[in-house]
Every structure is written in structure tokens, then in C-alpha cells.
C-alpha positions in Angstrom: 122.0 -185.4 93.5 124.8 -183.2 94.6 125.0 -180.6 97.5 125.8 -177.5 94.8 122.3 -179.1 93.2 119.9 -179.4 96.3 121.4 -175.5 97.1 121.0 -174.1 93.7 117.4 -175.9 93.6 116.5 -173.9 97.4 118.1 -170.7 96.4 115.3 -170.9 93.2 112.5 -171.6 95.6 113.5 -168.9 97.8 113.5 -166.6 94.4 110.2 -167.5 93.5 108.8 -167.1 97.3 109.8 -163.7 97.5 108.9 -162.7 94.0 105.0 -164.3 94.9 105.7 -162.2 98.3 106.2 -158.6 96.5 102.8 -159.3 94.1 101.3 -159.6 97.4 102.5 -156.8 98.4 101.9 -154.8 96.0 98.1 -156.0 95.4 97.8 -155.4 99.3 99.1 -151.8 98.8 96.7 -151.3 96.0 93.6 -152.6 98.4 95.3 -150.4 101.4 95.1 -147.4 99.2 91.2 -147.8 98.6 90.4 -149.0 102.0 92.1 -145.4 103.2 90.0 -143.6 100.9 86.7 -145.6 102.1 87.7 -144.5 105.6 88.8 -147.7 106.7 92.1 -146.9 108.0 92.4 -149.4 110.9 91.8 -152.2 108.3 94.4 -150.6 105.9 96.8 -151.2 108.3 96.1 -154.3 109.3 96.4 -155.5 106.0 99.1 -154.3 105.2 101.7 -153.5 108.0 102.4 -157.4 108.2 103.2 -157.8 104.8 105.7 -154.6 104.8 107.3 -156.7 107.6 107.8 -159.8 105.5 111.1 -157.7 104.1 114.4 -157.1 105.7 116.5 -156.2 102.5 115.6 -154.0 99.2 114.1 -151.4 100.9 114.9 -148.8 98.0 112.6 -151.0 95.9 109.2 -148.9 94.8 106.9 -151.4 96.0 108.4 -151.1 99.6 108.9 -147.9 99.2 105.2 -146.8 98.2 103.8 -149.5 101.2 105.7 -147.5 103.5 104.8 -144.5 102.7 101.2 -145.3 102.8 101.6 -147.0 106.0 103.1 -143.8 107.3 100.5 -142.2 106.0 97.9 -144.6 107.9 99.7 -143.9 111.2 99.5 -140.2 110.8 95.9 -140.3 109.6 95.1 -142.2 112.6 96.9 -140.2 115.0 95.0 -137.1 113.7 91.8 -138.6 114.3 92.5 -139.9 117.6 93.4 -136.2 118.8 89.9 -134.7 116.6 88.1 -137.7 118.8 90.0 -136.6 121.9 89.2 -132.7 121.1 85.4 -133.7 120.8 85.3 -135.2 123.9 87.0 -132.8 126.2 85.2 -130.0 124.6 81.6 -132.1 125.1 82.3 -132.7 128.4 83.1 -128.4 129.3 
């Protein structure tokens, strides 16, 4: 087999990798979005801030786009509800 072979051959696996890798992605957005309604923000996140990290090009691609948003979204929800919690504290404690 020859070398321009063996590289075309890799550069098709690598295709198909990352195409598998944005389905993920965008089922993972999909559950992220329902866990944030459900309340289940940490879990959201979880789920899918690692994925969002798999990518280091296409960034203007909707699908990375709309996971980043949401997990923008997540962080600001979260940081809400750690000041409400902090709010309910301090004023329990008065």
C-alpha cells in the first residue's frame, strides 16, 4: 500500500470520527436542554461541557454554536442560584 493511501485512508477515519462526534453532540445538547428544564443544571453541564470541548475548529457551526450557548446559559443559571442560596442564608441567619 502506498504512503498517499495509508494517509488518505486516516484522513477518512478522522472524517467519520468527528462526524459521529457532532451527532453526539448534538443529541447531548438535545438531553442538556431537557435536563435544564427538569432543574438539573449541574448534570446539564456535566454532560455536556466535555463534549463542547472535544472541538477546536468550526466554531461558527450551529451545533457548536447552540451547545454553547446553552452552556452559557447553564453557568449563568447556576451562578443565579448560588447568589438566591447565598441571599437565603445571610438573610436566615439576621
Amino acid at each position: 500500500m502506498r504512503v498517499a493511501d495509508v494517509t488518505q485512508r486516516r484522513a477518512f477515519h478522522e472524517v467519520d470520527r468527528s462526524r459521529l462526534k457532532i451527532l453526539e453532540l448534538r443529541a447531548g445538547t438535545g438531553l442538556a436542554r431537557l435536563w435544564r428544564k427538569q432543574g438539573k443544571l449541574s448534570e446539564a453541564r456535566d454532560l455536556l461541557a466535555p463534549m463542547y470541548q472535544w472541538f477546536t475548529e468550526g466554531p461558527n457551526t450551529r451545533v457548536l454554536q447552540e451547545a454553547q450557548a446553552l452552556l452559557e446559559s447553564l453557568e449563568r443559571k447556576s451562578s443565579e442560584d448560588l447568589v438566591s442560596t447565598d441571599s437565603k442564608t445571610t438573610s436566615s441567619c439576621n
